[in-house]
PAZAPA-4460 file (N, C-alpha, C; in steps of 0.05 Angstrom, whole numbers, plus 32768, in hexadecimal, padded with zeros to 4 digits):
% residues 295
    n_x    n_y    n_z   ca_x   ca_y   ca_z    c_x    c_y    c_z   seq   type   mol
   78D1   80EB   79B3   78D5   80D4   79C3   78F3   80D1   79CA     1      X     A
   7905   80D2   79B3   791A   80D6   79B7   791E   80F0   79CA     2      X     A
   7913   80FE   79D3   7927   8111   79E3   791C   8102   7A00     3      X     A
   790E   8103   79FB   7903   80F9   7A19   790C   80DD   7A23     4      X     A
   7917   80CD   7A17   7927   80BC   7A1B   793C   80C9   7A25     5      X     A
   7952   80D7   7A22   796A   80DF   7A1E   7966   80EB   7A41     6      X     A
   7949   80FB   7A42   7944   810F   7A60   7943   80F9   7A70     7      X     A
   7934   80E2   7A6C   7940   80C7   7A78   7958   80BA   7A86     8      X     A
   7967   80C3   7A6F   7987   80B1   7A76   7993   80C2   7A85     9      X     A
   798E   80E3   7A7A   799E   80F1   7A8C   7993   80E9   7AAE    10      X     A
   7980   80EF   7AB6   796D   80FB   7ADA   7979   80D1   7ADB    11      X     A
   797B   80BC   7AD1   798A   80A1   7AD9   799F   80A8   7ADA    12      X     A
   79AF   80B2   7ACE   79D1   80B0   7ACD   79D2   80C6   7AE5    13      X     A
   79C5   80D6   7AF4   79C6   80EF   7B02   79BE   80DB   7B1F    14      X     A
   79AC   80D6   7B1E   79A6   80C0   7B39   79BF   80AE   7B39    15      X     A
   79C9   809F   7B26   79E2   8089   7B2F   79F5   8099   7B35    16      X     A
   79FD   80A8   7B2E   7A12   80C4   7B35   7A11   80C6   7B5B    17      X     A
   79F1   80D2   7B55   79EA   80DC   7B76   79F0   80C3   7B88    18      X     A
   79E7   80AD   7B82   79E5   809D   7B8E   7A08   8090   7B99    19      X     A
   7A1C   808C   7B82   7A33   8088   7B91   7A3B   80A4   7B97    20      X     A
   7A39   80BC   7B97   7A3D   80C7   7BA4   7A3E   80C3   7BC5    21      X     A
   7A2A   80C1   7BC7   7A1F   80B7   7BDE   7A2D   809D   7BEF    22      X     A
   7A30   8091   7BDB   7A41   8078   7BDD   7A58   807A   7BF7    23      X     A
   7A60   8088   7BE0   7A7C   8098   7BE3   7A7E   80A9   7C04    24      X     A
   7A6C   80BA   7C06   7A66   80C6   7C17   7A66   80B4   7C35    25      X     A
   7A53   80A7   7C34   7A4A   808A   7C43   7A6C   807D   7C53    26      X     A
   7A76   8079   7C3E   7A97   8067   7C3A   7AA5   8079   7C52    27      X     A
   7AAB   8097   7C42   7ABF   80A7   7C52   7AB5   80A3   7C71    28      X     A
   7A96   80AE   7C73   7A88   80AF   7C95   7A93   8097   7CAA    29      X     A
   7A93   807A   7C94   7A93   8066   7CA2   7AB3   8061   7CA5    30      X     A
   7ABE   8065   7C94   7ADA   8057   7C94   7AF9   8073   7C9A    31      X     A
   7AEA   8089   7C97   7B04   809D   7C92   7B17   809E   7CA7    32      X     A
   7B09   8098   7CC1   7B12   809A   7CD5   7B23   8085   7CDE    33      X     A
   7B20   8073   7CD5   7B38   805B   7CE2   7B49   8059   7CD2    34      X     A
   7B3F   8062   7CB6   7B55   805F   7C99   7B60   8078   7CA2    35      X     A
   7B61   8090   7CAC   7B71   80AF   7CAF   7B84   809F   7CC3    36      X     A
   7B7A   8091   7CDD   7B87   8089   7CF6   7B9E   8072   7CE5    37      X     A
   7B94   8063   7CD7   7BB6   804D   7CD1   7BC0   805C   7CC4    38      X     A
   7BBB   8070   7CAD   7BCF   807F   7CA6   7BDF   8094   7CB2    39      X     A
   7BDC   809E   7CC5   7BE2   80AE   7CD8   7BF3   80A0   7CEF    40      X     A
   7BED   807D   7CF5   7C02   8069   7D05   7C1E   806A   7CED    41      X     A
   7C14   8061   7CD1   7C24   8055   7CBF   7C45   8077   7CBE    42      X     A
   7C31   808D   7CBC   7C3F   80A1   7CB1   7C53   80AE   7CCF    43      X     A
   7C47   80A7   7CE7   7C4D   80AD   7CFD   7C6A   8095   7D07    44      X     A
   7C5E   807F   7D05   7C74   806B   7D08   7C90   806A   7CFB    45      X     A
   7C8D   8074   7CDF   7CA3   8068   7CD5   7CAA   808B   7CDC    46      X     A
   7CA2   80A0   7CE4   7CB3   80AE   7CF4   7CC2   80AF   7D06    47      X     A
   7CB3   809D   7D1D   7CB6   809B   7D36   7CDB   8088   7D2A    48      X     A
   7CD7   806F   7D1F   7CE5   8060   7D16   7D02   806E   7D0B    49      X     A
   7CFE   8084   7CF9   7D0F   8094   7CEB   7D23   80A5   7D0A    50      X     A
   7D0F   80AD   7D1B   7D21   80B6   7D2D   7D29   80A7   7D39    51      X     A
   7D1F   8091   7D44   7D30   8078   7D57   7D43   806F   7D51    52      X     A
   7D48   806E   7D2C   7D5B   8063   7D25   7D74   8079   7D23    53      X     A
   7D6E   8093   7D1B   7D80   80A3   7D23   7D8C   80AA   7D3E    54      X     A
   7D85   80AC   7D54   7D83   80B1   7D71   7D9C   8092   7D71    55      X     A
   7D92   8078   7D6A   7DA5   805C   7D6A   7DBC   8065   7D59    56      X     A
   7DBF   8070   7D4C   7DD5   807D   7D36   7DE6   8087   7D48    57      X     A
   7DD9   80A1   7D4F   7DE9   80B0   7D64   7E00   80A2   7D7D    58      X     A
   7DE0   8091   7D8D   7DEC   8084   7D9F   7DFF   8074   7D9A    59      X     A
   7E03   8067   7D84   7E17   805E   7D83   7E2C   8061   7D7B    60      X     A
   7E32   8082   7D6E   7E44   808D   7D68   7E55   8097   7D83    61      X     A
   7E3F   809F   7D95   7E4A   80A8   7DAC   7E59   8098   7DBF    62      X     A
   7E49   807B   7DBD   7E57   805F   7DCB   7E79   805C   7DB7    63      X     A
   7E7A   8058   7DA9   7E91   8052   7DA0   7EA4   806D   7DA2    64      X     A
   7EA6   8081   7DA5   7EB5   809C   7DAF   7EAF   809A   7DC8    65      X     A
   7EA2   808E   7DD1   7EB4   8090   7DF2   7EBD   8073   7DFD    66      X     A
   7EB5   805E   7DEA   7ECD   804A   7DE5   7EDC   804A   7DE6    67      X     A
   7EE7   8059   7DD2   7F00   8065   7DCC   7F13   8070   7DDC    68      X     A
   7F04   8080   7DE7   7F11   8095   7DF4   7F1C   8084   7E18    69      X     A
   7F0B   8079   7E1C   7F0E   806A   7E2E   7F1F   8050   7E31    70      X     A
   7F27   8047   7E1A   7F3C   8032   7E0F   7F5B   8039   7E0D    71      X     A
   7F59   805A   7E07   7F71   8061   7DF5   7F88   8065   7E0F    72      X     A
   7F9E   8060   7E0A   7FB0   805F   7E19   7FBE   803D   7E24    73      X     A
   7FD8   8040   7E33   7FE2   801F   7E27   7FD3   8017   7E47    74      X     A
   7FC9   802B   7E5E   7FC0   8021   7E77   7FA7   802A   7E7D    75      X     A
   7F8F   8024   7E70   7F77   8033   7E76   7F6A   8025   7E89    76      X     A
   7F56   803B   7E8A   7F47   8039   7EA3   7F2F   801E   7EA3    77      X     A
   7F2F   800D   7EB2   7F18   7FF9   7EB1   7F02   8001   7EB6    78      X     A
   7EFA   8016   7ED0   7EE3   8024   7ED2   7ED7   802F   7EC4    79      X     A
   7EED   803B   7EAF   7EDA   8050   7EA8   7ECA   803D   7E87    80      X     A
   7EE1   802B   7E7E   7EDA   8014   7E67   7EBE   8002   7E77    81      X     A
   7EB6   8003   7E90   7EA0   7FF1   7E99   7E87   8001   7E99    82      X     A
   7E91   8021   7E9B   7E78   8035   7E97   7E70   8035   7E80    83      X     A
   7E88   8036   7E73   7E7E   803F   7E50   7E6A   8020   7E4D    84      X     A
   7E73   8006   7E56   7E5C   7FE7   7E55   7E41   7FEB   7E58    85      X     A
   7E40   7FF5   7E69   7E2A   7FFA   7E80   7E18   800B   7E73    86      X     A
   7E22   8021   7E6E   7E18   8039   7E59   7E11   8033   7E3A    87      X     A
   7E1F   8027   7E2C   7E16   8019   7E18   7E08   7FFE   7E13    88      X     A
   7E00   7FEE   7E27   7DFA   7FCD   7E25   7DE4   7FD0   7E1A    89      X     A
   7DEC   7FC1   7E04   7DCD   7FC7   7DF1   7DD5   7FD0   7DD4    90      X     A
   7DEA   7FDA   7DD1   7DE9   7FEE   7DB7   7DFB   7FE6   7DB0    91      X     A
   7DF0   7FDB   7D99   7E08   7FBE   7D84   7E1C   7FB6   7D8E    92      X     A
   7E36   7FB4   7D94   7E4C   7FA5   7DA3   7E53   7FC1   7DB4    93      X     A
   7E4E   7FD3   7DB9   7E60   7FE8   7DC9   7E5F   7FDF   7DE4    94      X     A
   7E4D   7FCD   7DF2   7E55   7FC5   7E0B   7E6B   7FAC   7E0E    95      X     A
   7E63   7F95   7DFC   7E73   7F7A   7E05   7E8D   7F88   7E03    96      X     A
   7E8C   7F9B   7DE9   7EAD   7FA1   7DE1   7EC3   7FB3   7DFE    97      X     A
   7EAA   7FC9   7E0D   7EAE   7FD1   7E19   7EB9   7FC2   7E34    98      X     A
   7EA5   7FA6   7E35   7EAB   7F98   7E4C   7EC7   7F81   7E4F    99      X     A
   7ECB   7F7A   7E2C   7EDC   7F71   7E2A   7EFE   7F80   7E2A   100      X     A
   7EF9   7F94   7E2C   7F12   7FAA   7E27   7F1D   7FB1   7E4C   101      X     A
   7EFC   7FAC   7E54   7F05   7FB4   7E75   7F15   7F9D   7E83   102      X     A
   7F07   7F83   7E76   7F14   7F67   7E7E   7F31   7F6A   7E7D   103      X     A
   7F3B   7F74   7E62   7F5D   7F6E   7E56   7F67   7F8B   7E69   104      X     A
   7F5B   7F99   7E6E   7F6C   7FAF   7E82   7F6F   7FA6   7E9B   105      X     A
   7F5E   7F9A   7EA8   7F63   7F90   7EC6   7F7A   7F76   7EBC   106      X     A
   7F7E   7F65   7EA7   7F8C   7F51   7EA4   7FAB   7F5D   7EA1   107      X     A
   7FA9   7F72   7E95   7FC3   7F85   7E8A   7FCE   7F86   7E9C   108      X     A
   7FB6   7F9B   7EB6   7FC7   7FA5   7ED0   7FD9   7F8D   7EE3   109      X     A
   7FC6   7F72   7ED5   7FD4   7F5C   7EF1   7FF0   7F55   7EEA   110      X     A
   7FF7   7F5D   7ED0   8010   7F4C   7EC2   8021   7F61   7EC1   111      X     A
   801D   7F79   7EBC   802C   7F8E   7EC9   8038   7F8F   7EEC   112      X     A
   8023   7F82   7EF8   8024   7F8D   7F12   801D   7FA3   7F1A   113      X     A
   800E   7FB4   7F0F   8012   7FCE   7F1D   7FE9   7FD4   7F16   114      X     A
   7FE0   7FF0   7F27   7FC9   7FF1   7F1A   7FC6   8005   7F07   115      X     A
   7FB0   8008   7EF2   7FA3   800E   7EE1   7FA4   802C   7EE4   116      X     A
   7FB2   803E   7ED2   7FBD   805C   7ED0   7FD4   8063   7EE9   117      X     A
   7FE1   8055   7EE9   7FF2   8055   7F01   8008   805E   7EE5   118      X     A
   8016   8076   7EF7   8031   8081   7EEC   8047   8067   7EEC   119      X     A
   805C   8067   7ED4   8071   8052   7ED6   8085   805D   7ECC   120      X     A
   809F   8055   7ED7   80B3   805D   7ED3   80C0   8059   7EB7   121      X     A
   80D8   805E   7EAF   80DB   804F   7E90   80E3   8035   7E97   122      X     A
   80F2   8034   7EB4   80FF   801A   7EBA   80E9   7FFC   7EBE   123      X     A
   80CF   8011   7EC1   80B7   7FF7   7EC3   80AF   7FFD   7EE0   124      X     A
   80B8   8010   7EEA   80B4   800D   7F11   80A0   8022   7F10   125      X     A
   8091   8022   7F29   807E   8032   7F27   8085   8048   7F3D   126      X     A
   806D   8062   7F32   8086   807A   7F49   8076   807C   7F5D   127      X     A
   8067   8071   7F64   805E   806D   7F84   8055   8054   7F86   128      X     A
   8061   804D   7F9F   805F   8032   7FA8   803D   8029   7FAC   129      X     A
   8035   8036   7FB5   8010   802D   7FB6   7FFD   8023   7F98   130      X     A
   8013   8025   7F7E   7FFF   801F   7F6A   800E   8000   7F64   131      X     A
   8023   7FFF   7F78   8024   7FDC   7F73   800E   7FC4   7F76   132      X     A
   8011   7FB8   7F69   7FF5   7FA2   7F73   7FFD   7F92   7F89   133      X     A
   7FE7   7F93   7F9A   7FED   7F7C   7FB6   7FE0   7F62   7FAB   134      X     A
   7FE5   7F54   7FC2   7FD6   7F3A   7FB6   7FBB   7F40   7FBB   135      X     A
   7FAA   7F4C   7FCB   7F8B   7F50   7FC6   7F84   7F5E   7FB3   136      X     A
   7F94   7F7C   7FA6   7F8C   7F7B   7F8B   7F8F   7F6E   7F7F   137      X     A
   7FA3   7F56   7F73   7F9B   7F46   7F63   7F90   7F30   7F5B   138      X     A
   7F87   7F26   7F72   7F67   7F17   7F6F   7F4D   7F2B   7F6F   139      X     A
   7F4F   7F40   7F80   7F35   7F4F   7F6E   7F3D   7F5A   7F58   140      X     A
   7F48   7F5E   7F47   7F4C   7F57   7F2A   7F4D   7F4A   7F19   141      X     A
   7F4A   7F33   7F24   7F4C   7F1C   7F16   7F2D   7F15   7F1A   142      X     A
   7F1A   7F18   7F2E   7EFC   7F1C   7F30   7EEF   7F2C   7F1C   143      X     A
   7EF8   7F44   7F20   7EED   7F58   7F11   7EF0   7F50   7EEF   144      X     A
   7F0A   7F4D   7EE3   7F08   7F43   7ECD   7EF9   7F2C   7EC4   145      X     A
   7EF8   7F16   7ED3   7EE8   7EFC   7ECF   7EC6   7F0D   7EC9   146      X     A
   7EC7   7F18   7EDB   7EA8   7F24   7EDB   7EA1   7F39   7EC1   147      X     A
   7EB8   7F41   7EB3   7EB3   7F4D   7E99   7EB3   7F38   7E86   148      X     A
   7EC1   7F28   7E85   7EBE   7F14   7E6F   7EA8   7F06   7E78   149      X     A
   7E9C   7EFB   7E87   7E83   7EED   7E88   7E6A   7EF9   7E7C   150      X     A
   7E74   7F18   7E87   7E5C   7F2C   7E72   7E5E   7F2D   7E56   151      X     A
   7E6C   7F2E   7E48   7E75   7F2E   7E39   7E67   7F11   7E2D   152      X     A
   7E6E   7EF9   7E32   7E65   7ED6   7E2F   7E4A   7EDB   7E2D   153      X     A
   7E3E   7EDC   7E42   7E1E   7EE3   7E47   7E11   7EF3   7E31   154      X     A
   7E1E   7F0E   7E2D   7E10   7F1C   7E18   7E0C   7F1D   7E02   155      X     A
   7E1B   7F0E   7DFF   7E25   7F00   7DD9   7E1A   7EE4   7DD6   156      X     A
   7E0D   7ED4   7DE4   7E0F   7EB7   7DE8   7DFA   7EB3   7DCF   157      X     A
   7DDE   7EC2   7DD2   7DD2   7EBB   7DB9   7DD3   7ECE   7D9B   158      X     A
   7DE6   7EDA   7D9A   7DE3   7EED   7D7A   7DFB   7EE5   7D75   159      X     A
   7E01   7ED8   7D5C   7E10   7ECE   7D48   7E20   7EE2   7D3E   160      X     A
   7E17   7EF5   7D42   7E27   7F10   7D36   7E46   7F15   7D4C   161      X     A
   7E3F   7F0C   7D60   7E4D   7F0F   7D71   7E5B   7EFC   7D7C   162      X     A
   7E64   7EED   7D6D   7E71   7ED7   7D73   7E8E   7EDF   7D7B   163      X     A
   7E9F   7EE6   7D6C   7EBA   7EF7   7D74   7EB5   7F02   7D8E   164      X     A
   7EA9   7F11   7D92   7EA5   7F18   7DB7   7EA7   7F02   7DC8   165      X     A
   7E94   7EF3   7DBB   7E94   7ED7   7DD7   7EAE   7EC8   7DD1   166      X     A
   7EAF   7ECD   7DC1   7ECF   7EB4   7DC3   7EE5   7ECB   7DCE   167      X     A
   7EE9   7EE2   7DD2   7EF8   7EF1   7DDD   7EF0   7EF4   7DF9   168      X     A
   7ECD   7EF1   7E07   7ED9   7EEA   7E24   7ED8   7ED1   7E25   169      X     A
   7EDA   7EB9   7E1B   7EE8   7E9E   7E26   7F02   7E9E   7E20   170      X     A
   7F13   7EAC   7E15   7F31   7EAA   7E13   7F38   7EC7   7E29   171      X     A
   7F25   7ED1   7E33   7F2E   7EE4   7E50   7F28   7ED7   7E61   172      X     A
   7F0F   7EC5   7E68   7F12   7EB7   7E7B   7F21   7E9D   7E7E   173      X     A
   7F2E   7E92   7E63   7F46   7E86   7E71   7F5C   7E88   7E7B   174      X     A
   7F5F   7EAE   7E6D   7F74   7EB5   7E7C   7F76   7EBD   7E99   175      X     A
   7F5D   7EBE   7EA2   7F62   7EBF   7EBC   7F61   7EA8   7ECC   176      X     A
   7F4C   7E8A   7EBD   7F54   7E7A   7ECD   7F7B   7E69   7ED3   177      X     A
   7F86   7E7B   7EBE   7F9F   7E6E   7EBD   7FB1   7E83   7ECD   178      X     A
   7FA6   7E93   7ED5   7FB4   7EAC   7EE6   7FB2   7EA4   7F03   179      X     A
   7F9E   7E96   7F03   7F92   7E8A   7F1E   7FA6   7E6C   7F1C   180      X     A
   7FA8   7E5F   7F11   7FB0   7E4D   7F0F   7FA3   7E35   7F10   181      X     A
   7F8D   7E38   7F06   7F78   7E1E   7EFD   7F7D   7E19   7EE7   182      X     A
   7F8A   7DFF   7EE9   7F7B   7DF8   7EC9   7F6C   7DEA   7EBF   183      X     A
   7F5E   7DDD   7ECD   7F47   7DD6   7EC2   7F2D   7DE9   7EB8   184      X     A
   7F2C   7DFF   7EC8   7F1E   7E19   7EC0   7F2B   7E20   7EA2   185      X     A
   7F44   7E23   7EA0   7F4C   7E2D   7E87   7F4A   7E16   7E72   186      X     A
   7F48   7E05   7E76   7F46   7DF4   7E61   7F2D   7DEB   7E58   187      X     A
   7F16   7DF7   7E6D   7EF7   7DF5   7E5D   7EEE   7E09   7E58   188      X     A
   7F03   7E1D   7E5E   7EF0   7E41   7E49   7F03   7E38   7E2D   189      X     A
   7F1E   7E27   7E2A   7F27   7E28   7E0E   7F14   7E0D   7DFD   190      X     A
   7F12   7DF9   7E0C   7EFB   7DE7   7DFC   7EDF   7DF7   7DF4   191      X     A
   7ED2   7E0C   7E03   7EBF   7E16   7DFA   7EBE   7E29   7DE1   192      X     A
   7EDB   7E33   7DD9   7EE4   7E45   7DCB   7EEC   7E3A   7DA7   193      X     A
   7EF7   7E1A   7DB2   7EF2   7E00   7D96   7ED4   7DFB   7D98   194      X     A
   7EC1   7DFB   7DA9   7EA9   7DF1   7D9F   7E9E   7E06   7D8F   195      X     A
   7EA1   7E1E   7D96   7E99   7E3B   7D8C   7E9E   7E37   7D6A   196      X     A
   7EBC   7E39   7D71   7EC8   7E3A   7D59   7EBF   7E2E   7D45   197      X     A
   7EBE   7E10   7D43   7EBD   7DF5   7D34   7E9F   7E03   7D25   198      X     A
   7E97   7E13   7D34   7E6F   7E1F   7D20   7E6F   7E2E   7D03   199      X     A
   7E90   7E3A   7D0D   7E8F   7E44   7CF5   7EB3   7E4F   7CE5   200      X     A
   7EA9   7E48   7CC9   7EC4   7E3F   7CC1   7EDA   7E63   7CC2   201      X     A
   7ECA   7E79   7CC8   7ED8   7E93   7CCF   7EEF   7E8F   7CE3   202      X     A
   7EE2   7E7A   7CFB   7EF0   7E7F   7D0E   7F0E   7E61   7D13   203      X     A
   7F11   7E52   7D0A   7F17   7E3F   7CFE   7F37   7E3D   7D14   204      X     A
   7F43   7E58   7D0A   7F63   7E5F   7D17   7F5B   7E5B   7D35   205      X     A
   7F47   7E61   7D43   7F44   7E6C   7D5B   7F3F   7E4E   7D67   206      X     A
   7F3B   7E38   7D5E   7F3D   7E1B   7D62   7F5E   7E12   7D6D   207      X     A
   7F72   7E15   7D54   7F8C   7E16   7D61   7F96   7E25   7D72   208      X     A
   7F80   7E37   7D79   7F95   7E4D   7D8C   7F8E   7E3E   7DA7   209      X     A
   7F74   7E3A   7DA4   7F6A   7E23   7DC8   7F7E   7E0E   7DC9   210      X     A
   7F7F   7E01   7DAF   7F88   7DE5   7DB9   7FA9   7DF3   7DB9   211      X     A
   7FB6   7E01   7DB1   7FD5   7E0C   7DB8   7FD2   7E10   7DD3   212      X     A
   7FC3   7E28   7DD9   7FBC   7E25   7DF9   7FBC   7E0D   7E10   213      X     A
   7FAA   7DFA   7E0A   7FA9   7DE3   7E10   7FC4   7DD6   7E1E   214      X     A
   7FCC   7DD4   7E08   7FE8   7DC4   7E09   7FFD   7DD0   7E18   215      X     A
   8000   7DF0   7E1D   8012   7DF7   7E2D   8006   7DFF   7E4F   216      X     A
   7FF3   7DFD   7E50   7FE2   7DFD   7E6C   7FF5   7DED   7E7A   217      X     A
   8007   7DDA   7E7E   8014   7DD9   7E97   802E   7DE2   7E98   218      X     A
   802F   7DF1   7E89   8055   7E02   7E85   8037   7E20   7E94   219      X     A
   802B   7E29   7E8A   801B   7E42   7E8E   8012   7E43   7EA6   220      X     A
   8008   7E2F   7EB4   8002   7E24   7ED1   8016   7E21   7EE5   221      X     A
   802C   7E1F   7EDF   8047   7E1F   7EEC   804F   7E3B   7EF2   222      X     A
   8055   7E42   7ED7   8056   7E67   7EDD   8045   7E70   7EF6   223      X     A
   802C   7E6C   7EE9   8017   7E7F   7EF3   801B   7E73   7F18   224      X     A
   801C   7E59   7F24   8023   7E56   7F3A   8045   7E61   7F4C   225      X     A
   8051   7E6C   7F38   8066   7E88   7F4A   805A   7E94   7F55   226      X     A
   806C   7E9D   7F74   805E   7EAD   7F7C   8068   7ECD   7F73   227      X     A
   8056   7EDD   7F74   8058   7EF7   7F6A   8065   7F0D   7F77   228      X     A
   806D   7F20   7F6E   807B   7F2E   7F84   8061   7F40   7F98   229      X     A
   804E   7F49   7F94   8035   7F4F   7FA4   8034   7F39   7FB7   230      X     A
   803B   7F18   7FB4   8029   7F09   7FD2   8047   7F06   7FDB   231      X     A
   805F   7F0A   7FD7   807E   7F04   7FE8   8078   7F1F   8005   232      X     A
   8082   7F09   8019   8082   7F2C   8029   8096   7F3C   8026   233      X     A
   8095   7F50   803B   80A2   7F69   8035   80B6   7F61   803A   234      X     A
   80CC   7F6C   8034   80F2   7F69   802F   80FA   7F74   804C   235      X     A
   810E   7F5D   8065   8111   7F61   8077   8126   7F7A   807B   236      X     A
   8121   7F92   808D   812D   7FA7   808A   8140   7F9E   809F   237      X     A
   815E   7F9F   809C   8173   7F9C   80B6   8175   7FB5   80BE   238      X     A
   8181   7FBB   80D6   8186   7FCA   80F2   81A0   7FDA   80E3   239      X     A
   81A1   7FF4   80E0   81B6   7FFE   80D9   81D5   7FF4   80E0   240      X     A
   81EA   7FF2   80D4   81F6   7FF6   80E6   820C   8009   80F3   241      X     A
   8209   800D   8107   8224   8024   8115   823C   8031   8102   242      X     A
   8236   8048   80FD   8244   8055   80F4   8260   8054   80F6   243      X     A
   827A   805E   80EC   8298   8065   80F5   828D   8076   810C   244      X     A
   82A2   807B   8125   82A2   8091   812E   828F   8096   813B   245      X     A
   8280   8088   8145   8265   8093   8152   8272   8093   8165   246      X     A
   826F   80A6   817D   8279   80AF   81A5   8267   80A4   81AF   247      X     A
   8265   8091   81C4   8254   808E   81D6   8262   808F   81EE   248      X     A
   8253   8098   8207   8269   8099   821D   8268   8080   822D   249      X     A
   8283   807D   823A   828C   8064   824A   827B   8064   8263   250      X     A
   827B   8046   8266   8270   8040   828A   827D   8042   829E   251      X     A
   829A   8040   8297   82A6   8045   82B2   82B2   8062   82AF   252      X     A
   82AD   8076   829C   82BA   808A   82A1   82A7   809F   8299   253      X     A
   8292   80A4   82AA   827A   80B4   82A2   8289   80D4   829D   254      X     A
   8277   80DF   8284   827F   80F2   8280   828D   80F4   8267   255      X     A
   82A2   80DA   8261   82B6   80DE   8250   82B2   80D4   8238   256      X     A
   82B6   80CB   8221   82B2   80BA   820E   82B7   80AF   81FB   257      X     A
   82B8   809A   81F0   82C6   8086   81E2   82BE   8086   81C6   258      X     A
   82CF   8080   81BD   82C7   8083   8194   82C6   805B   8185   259      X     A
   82AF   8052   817F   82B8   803C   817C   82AF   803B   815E   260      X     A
   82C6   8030   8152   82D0   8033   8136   82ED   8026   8132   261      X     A
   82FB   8027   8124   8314   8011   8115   8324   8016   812C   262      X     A
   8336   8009   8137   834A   8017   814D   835E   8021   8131   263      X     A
   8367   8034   8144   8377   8047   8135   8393   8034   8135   264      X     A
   83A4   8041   8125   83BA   802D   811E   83CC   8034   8134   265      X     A
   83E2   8019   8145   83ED   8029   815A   840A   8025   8149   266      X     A
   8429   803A   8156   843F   803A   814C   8446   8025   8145   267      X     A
   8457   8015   8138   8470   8000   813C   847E   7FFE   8151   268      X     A
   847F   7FEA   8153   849B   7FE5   8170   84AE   7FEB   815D   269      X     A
   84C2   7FFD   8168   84DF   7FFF   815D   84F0   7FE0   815D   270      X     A
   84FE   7FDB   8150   8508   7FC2   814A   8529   7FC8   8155   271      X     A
   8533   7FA9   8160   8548   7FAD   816B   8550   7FBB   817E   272      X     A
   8568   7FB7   818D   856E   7FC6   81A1   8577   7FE5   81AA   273      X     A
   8568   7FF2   81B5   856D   8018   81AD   857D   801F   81C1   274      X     A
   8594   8033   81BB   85A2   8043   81CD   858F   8047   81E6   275      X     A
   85A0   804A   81FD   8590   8058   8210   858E   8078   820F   276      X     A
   857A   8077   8217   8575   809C   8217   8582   80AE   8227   277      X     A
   858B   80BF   821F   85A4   80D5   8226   859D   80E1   8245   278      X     A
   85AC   80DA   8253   8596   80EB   8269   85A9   810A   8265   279      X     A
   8587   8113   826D   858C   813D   8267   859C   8147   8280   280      X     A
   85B4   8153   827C   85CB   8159   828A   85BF   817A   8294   281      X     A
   85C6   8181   82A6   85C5   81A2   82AC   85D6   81BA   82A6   282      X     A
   85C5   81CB   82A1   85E4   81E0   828A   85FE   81E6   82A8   283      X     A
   860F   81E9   8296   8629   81E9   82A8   862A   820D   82B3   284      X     A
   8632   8209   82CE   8630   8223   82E8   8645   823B   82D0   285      X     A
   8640   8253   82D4   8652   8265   82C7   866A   826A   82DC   286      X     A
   8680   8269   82CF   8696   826E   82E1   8698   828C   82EF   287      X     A
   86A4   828B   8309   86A1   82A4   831C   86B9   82B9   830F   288      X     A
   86BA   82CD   8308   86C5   82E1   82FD   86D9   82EA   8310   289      X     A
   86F1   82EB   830D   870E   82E7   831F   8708   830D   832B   290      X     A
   8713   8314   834D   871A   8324   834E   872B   833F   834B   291      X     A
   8719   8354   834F   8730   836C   833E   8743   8373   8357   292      X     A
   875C   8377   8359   8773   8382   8369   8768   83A0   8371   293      X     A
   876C   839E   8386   8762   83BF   8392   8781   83D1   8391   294      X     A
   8776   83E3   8388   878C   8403   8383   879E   8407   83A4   295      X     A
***
């Protein structure tokens, strides 16, 4: 009895076996396929992820070397600092920074006077007259920079991270509204720059620097209304004049011609009363040679 019990438990314990087997079997048919598919999103994504974030690595190794490169020197190029913007906008600060760097180069060139990679002398003069600024370059410079610092304002306006950017184009765009000679423009990009400020106690100094600003806006507004040497006109050129010695010939004596230049110095009058002049006598006749006596 006892064994046959035991043949019992085994052919039960052999069916519950079979049976999750089966189970089992059932599970994989129904489920393997969507469970293979998220593991295959999960193992695929954070690849995909691993390269995007490298590829962002790169890119922005590459944005800041040609930042760089594009910055370096005491007169760089604004164009080429608005490509490097343009080319990077998007990739952590390498654009605002980019756009802000193009702003202070067109501001550089106006206070210089001259334009942007233009050769200069040591004396400060420049060696060809065409890279002087006229007065229409420097209101479109003064456009063009306004229009980098606004980018700059705009792009930074909601990330906190970026606060230092935006308060660097509202202290570019006051510098140009004070270049222009508004001040009321300049005195609401520096109130925006205390409202900025006052958010957070990092930026605290950059409060007294508006309101210092502030306060000298009508000594700064005075300046800035001189006129410049770009809007003075051009320096009246006079008519040579006439050389020493130049010949031109007379009207009443065609042919002949006259020298007009210092009169030449004429003698002294002799002073006092002069002998009269000797009058010239004729040499005296030779005497006639006496006759000879004839033989």
């Amino acid at each position: 009895m006892e064994e046959k019990k035991n043949i019992q438990i085994r052919e039960r314990a052999g069916l519950e076996e079979s049976r999750l087997n089966q189970d089992f079997i059932d599970f994989l048919a129904k489920w393997s396929t969507p469970v293979l598919v998220v593991v295959a999103l999960i193992v695929g994504g954070n690849y995909f992820y691993k390269q995007y974030k490298d590829r962002q690595t790169t890119k922005l190794s590459e944005g800041f070397r040609e930042l760089s490169e594009a910055a370096t020197g005491a007169n760089p190029s604004p164009d080429s600092l608005k490509a490097v913007a343009a080319r990077y906008r998007g990739v952590a600060s390498v654009g605002e920074l980019a756009s802000l760097k193009a702003g202070d180069a067109y501001m550089r060139a106006i206070i210089r006077g001259v334009k942007p990679g233009a050769d200069v002398n040591a004396d400060g003069t420049v060696k060809e007259v065409g890279d002087e600024l006229t007065a229409e370059d420097r209101a479109g410079f003064l456009a063009s920079a306004e229009e980098q610092y606004r980018l700059v304002i705009e792009s930074s306006a909601n990330d906190p991270s970026k606060t230092l950017l935006r308060l660097g184009g509202l202290f570019g765009l006051a510098s140009v509204a004070e270049s222009r000679g508004d001040a009321d423009k300049a005195k609401a990009a520096y109130e925006q720059v205390k409202s900025i400020a006052s958010a957070g106690s990092e930026f605290k100094h950059f409060i007294e620097v508006a309101e210092s600003r502030i306060a000298s806006l009508p000594k700064v507004i005075a300046v800035a209304k001189l006129p410049t040497k770009a809007s003075l006109p051009a320096p009246f050129k006079e008519d040579p004049k006439p050389a020493d010695n130049i010949t031109i010939p007379t009207v009443d004596a065609p042919g002949t011609s006259a020298v007009i230049g210092p009169a030449a110095p004429q003698p002294a009058e002799p002073a006092g009363p002069q002998p009269p002049a000797t009058p010239e006598t004729a040499p005296a006749e030779k005497p006639a040679e006496p006759a000879q006596p004839k033989n």
